[in-house]
C-alpha positions as CSV (number, residue, x, y, z in Angstrom):
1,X,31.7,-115.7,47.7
2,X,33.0,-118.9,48.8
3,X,33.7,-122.2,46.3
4,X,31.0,-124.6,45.4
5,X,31.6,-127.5,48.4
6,X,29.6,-129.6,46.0
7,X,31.9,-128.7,43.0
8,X,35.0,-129.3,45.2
9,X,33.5,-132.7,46.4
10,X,33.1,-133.6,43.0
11,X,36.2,-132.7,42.1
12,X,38.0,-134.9,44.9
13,X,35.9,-137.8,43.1
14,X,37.4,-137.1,39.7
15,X,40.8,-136.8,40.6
16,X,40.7,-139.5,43.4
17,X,42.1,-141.9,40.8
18,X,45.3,-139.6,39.8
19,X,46.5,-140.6,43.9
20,X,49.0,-137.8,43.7
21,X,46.7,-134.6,43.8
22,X,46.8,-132.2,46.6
23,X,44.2,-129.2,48.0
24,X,45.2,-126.5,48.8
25,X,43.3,-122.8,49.2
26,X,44.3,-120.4,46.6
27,X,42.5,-117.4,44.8
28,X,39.8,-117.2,47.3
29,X,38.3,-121.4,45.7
30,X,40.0,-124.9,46.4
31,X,42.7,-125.4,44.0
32,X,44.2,-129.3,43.3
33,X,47.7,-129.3,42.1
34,X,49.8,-132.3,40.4
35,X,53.0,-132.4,41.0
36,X,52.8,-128.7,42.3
37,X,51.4,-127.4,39.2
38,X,47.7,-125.8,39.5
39,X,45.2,-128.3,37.6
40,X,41.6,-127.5,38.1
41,X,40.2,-124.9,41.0
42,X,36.6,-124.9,42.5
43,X,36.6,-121.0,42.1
44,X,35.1,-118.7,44.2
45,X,33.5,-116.9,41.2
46,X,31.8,-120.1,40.7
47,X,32.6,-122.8,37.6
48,X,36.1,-123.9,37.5
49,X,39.6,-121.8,37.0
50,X,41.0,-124.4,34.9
51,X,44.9,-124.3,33.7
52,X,45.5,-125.3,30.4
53,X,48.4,-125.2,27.8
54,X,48.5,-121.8,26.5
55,X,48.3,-122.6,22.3
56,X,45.2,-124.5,23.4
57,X,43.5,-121.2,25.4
58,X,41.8,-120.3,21.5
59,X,40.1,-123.7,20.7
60,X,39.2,-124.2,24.3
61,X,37.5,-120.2,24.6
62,X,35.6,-121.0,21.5
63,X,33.3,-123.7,23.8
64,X,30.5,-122.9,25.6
65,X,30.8,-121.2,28.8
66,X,34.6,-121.6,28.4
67,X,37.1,-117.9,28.4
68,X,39.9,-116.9,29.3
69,X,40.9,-115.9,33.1
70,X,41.3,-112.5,33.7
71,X,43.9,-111.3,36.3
72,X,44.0,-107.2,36.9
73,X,41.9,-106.6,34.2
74,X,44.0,-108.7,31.6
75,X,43.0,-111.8,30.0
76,X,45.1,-114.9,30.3
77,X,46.5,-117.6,28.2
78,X,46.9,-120.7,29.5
79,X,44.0,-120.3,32.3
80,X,40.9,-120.7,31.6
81,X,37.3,-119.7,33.5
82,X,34.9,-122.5,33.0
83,X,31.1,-121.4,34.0
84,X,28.5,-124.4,35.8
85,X,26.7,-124.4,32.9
86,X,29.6,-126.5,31.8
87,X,29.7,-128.7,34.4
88,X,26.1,-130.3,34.8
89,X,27.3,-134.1,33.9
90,X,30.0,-136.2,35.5
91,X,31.1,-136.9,31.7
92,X,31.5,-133.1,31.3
93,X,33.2,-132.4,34.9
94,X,35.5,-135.0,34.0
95,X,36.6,-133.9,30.0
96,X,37.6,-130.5,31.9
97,X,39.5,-131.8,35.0
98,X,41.2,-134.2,32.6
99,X,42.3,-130.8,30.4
100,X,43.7,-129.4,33.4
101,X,45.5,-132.5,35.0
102,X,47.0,-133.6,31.6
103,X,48.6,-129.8,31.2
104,X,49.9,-129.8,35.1
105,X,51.7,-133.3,34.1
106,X,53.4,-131.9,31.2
107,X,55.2,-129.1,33.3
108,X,57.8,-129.9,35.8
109,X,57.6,-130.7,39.6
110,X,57.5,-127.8,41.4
């Protein structure tokens, strides 16, 4: 399955005001980075892969539509899957993508 094109559109509007984000194609979705670091993906699973600050990954699983990544059959901290369900408002869209930017500012330039 390919990503959403209208989740990845909307994505470009949300982070159109951070200047400095870049696409780029990555786990099969559209991936925007900061600074090199992996924010917020249009995954092809559908929803978001959303990377977050690991002591976070608890608080963050415990919303709606909202666990952790799995990779090979293991779950991971720091990365989060966030369904569409999740996503219906621009409000909502935006709490997420700010989650994500906020953690790929904290960690250095790649």
């Amino acid at each position: 399955m390919a990503y959403d094109e209208e989740l990845a559109d909307r994505l470009r509007d949300q982070l159109a005001l951070e200047g400095d984000a870049v696409e780029k194609k990555m786990f099969g979705g559209l991936a925007f980075l900061i600074d090199g670091n992996l924010a917020v993906s249009a995954s092809s699973q559908g929803g978001l892969l959303l990377r977050v600050d690991p002591k976070d990954t608890d608080a963050l699983t415990s919303q709606p539509h909202a666990e952790r990544f799995v990779m090979r059959g293991r779950e991971m901290n720091g990365w989060l899957r966030v369904g569409p369900e999740a996503l219906d408002t621009d409000e909502a869209l935006a709490r997420w993508v700010g989650i994500g930017v906020s953690y790929a500012r904290s960690m250095p330039p790649k």
